[in-house]
N, C-alpha and C positions, 0 to 999 in steps of 0.2 A: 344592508347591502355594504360589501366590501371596497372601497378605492384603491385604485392604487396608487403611490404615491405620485406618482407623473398627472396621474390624475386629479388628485389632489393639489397640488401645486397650481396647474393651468386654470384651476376651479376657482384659487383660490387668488389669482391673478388677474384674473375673467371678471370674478366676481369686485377687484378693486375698481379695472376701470370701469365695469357695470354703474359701481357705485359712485365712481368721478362723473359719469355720464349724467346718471340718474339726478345726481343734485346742481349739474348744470343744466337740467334740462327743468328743474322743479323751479332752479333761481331763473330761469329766463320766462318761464311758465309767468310765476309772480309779477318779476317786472313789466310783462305784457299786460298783466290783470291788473297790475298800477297803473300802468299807462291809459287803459281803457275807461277806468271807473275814472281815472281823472279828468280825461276827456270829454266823459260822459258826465261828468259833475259840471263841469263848466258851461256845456250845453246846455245844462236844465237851468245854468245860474243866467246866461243869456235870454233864452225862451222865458223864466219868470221876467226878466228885465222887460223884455216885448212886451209879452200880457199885459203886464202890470202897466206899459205907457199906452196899450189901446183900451182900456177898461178906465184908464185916466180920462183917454180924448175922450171916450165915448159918455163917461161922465160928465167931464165940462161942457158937454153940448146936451148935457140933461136927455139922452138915450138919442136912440136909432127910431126912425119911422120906416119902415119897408112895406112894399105891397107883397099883403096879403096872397098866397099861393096856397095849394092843398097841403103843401109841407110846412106853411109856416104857421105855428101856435100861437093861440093866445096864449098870454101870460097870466093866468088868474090872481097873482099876487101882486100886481101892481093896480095904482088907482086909476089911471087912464090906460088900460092896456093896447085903446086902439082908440081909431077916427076915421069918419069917414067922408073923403071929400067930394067937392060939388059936382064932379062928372060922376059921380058914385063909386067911385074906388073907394078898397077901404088896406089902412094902415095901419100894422100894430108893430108897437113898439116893442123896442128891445134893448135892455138893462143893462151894464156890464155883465151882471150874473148870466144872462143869455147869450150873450157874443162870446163869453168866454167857452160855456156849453159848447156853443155851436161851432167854432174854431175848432177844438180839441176833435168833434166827428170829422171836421176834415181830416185832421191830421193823423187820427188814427187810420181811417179808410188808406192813405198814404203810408201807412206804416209806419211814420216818421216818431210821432210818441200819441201821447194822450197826457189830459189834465182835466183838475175842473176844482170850484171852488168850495170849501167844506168849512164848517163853524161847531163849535158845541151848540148853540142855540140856532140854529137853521129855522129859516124862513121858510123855502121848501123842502119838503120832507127828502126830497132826492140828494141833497146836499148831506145828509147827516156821514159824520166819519166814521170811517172802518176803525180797528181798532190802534194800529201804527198811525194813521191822523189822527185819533182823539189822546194817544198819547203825547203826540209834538204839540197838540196846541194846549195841551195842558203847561207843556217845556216853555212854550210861547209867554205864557203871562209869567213863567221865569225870569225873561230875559235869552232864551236860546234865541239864537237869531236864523237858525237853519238844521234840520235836518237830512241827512240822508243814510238809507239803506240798502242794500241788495238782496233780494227775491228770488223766489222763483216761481215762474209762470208757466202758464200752460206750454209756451214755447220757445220756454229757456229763460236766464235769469233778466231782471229787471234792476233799474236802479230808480228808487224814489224818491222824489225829491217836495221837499216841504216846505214851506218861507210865510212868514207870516205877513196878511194884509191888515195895513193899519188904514184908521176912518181918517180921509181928505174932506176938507170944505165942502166940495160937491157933493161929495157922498150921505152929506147931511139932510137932503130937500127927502131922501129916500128914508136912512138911518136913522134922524133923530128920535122920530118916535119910538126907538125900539131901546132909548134910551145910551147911545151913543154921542159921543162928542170927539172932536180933533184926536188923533194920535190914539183912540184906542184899537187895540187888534180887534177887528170884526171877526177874522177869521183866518183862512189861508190858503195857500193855492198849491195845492198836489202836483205835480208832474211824474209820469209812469215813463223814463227812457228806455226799450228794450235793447238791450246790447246781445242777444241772441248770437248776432251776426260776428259780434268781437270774439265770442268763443270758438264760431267757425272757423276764423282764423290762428287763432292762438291750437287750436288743437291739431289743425293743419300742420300749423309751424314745429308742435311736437313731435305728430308725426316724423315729419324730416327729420329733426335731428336726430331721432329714438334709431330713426333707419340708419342715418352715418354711424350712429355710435354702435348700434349691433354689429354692423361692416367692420369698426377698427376694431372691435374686443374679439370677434371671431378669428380674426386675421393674426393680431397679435398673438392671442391663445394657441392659435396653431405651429406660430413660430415657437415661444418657448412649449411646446408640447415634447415638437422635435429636436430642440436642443437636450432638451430637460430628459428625453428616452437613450439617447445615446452618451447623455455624459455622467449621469446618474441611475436613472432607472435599469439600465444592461446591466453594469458592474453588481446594484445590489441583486438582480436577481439571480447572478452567478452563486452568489456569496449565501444567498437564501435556497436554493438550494443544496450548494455544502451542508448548510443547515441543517438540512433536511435529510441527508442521508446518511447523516451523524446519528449512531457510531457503524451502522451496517457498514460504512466505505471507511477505509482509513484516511487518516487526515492528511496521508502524503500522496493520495490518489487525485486530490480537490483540483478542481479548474481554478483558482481564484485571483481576481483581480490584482497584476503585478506593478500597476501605477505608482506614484510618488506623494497623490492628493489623499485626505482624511481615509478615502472608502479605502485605499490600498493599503495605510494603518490600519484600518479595519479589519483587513482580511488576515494580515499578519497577527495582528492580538486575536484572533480567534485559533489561528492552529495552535498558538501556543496556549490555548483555552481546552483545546480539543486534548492533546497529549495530557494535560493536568488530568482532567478527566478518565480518559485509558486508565491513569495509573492509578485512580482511587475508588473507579467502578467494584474493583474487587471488595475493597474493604468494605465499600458502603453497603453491598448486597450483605454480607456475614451482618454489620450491624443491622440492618433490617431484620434478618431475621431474628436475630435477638431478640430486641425487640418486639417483636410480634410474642415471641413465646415468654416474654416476660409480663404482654398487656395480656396475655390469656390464664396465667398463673393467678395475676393479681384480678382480675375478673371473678376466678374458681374463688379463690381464698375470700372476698370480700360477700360472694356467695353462702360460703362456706361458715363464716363469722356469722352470719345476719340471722341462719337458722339453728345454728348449735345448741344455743342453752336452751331456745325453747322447745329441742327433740332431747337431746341428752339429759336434762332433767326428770323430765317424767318418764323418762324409758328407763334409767337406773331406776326408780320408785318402782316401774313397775316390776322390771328384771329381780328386784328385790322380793317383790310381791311373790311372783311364780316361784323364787328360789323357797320362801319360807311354808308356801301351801304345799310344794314337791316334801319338802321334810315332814309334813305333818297332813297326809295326805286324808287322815278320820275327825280332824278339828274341823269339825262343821261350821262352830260360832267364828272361826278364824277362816273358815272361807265366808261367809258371810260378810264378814270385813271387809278383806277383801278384794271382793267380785265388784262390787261398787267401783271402789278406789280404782281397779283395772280400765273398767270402762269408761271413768271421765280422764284417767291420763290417756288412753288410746284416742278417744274422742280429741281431746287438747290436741294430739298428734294430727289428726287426721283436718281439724280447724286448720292448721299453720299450713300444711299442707296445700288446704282449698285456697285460703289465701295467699300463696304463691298461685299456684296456676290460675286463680281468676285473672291478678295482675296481669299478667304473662299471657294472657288467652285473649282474643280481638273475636266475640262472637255477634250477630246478629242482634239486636234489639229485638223484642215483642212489646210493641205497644198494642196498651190498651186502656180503655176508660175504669181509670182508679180512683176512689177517693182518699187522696194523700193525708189529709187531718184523719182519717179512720185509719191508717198504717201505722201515722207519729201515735195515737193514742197506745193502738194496741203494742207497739213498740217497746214504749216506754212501761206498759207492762210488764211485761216481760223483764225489763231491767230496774221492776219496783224491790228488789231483795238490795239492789247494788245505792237505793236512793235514799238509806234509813235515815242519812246526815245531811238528803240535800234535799232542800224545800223545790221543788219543780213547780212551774209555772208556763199553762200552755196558753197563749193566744193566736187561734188557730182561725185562720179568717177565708181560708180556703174553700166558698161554697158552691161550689160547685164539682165532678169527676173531671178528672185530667187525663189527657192520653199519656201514658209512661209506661215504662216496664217496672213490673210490677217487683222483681227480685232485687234490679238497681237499685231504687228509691229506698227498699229495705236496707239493703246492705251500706249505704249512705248515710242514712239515719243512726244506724247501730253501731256504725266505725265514729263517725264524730260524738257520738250523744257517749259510748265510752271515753273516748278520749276527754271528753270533759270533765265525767264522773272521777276520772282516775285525776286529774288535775285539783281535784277538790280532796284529799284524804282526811281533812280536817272538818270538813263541811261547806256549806256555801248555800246558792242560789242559782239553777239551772232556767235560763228562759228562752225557749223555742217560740217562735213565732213562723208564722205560715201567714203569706198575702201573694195577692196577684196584681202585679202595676207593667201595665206599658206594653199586654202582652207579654208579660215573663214571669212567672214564678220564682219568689224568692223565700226560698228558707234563711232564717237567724238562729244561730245557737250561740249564746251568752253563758259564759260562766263568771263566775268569781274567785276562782283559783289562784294557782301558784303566778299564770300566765308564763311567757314563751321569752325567750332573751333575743334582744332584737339579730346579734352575728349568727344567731340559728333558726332566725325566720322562714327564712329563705330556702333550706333544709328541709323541712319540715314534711313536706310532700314526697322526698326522695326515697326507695326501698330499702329497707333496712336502717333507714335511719329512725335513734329513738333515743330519749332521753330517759326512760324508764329506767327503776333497777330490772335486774336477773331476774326473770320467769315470769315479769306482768306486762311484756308486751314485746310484740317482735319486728313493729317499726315499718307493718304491712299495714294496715289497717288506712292511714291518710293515705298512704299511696293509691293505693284500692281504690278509696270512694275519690281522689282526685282521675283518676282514671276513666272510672263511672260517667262521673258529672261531663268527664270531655267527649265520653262516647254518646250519650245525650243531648249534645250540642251545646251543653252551657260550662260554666264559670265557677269556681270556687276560690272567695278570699278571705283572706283572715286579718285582723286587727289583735293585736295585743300589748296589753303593758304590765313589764314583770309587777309583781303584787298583788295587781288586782282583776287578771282576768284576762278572757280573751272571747274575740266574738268572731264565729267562722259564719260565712253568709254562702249560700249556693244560689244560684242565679241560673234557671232551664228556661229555655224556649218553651212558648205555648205549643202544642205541636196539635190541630184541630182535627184531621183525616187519622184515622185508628179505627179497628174494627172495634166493634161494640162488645163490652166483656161484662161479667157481674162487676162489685165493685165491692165485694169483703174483703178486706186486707188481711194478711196472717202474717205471722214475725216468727 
């Protein structure tokens, strides 16, 4: 999507006090959420203060007796958990650990918080801590003297608060046998304060401002919108299209802005841009055309080099041929000669030929189920006359038929596995390798040759390029099978270092759906 600048401007203005808003409303957001959690800390540090001084009284007077109601328990962990007196009432006792239980259901029923007291070694099993109290009372026998957290609950966040209870004298008639004595942490007293309600308001209070601040940025925005269209955006759009109806309109037809500010600079450097222009349209079309007809010249010519010596060689040979059978047209043993000779120069002709137009030709694939080690074998047949000086070594791992075309994969084979032979004229070590990893088939051809100079690496793929002498090679053949390989979907790279060789690797996609074909290879 396109802006335009006026557009862009107020967006971009919009977007600042957006953003002054945005982090006044995030720093006021905070400062509220400091205010509450601290609030809400000190609350829980008072409410443990309470507890902590009725869990005391109720200690010092060696528990609570209350009559017995359907709601009130025995306590099974105590030694006298009840009595019953002489009208027959009966009255059981209540522990701090119970008062403190039973306090906290009020106070949850009120909504006001909840607590209750928890140990790593718990008496009763209802006491044992969740996993943020059994971490604080681990912090406890540190030395932490408090924790707190914030949660989230079923119905909104929470702040938790932890404190540890340590053993009083009283607490001994109860405690000692569990192996306690003065001043040790028994355990600690949880507090759950919901502050639900503080986020009520803090998101309220968001609200509002969210809404004044949308009010002043819409407002402002609209004001520079307006300034910004008539003091900028008009002028350039006059000027834009001048622009635009350059050169159909001449430059002294233009509406354009006759002000004294930048844009009015503006308009005036452009007519005298536009006249520059007029006057060198001509020339530049004539060189254009030049041009053109010198990159079509130098096209024909570098065409023209890349197949010369491999047609004009064997065609004087043959030309020579036909001139000398013409003179001596009852020399049988001399046409015998030859007719041969005829037909591998015409052949050679008519190779160079194919390898042009395959280059040059973008045809369909026929895939079908090959066996590629059965093509490299019979291949390299074929080129056992050209192998006398090179030890070949196949390690062909390929077992299974591949879907391919069946003429690509040969002509691939035959282009690089030459190119190697002819890299070796002294002899060497030719090694092919054929494996299947990852889903991809990759061909290796290794040689030991003269190898490749790294500034003609790079080259190496391009038409007509060759390093051969005169008449062994015409600098089609890598093009060819790099061509191949990309109509097949894969990869061809090469490694080399002059002296000792060079390793071209091809790299095809598995390709699984192919109709089913034989799978004898011919070369």
């Amino acid at each position: 999507m396109h802006l335009r600048l006026n557009s862009k401007f107020t967006l971009a203005i919009g977007a600042i006090l957006a953003l002054s808003y945005g982090l006044l409303m995030y720093y006021t957001s905070i400062l509220q959420n400091r205010l509450v959690i601290a609030q809400a800390v000190q609350q829980a540090r008072m409410l443990h203060r309470q507890i902590q001084l009725t869990r005391q009284w109720v200690a010092d007077h060696h528990g609570l007796f209350v009559i017995k109601t359907d709601h009130d328990h025995v306590n099974p962990y105590l030694d006298n958990p009840m009595i019953r007196a002489v009208d027959g009432k009966i009255f059981v006792m209540r522990n701090p650990a119970m008062v403190t239980r039973e306090l906290s259901e009020y106070a949850a029923r009120d909504g006001f918080c909840w607590f209750r007291v928890t140990s790593l070694n718990p008496v009763n099993p209802d006491n044992r801590p969740d996993e943020f109290e059994r971490s604080s009372l681990e912090l406890f026998e540190k030395g932490v003297p408090e924790i707190i957290k914030i949660s989230m609950g079923t119905n909104g966040r929470i702040l938790r608060y932890v404190a540890p209870l340590s053993v009083k004298g009283s607490c001994l008639p109860c405690h000692a046998r569990h192996g306690y004595e003065v001043g040790d942490i028994r355990g600690a007293l949880s507090i759950s304060v919901p502050i639900a309600w503080a986020d009520t308001v803090i998101a309220r209070n968001n609200r509002t401002i969210f809404l004044y601040g949308l009010l002043s940025v819409l407002a402002v925005a609209l004001v520079l919108y307006l300034l910004f269209n008539s003091l900028v955006a008009r002028p350039i759009n006059r000027l834009s299209r001048a622009m635009d109806d350059f050169p159909a309109t001449p430059a002294d037809q233009f509406d354009l802005p006759a002000s004294s500010d930048e844009i009015g600079s503006l308009s005036a450097r452009f007519l005298r841009l536009c006249r520059r222009l007029e006057t060198s349209q001509q020339a530049l079309d004539t060189a254009r055309q030049q041009a053109f007809r010198a990159e079509k010249l130098a096209a024909l010519g570098q065409l023209t080099a890349g197949i010369a010596h491999e047609i004009n060689n064997p065609l004087a040979g043959l030309l020579n041929c036909v001139k000398t059978m013409q003179e001596e047209p009852d020399n049988r043993e001399l046409h015998d000669r030859y007719l041969p000779l005829l037909d591998r120069g015409l052949h050679r002709i008519e190779h160079t030929m194919r390898q042009l137009l395959n280059y040059g030709r973008i045809e369909p694939l026929n895939l079908r189920k090959i066996d590629i080690d059965a093509i490299i074998r019979d291949c390299f047949e074929l080129l056992d006359y050209r192998l006398r000086k090179i030890r070949l070594h196949l390690d062909l791992q390929l077992q299974r038929p591949h879907c391919i075309d069946r003429e690509a994969i040969k002509q691939i084979i035959m282009n690089i596995a030459l190119n190697a032979i002819q890299a070796m004229n002294d002899g060497g070590t030719l090694t092919v390798v054929s494996r299947e990893a990852d889903s991809t088939i990759i061909l290796t051809f290794t040689d030991t040759g003269c190898g490749i100079a790294p500034d003609i690496l790079e080259r190496i793929f391009d038409p007509f390029f060759t390093t051969k002498d005169v008449g062994e090679g015409t600098g089609l053949g890598l093009a060819v099978s790099h061509s191949l390989v990309q109509q097949l979907g894969g990869t061809i790279e090469v490694e080399s270092t002059p002296g000792r060789g060079s390793t071209f690797t091809i790299s095809l996609p598995v390709t699984l759906q192919c109709p089913a074909a034989d799978h004898e290879p011919d070369c």
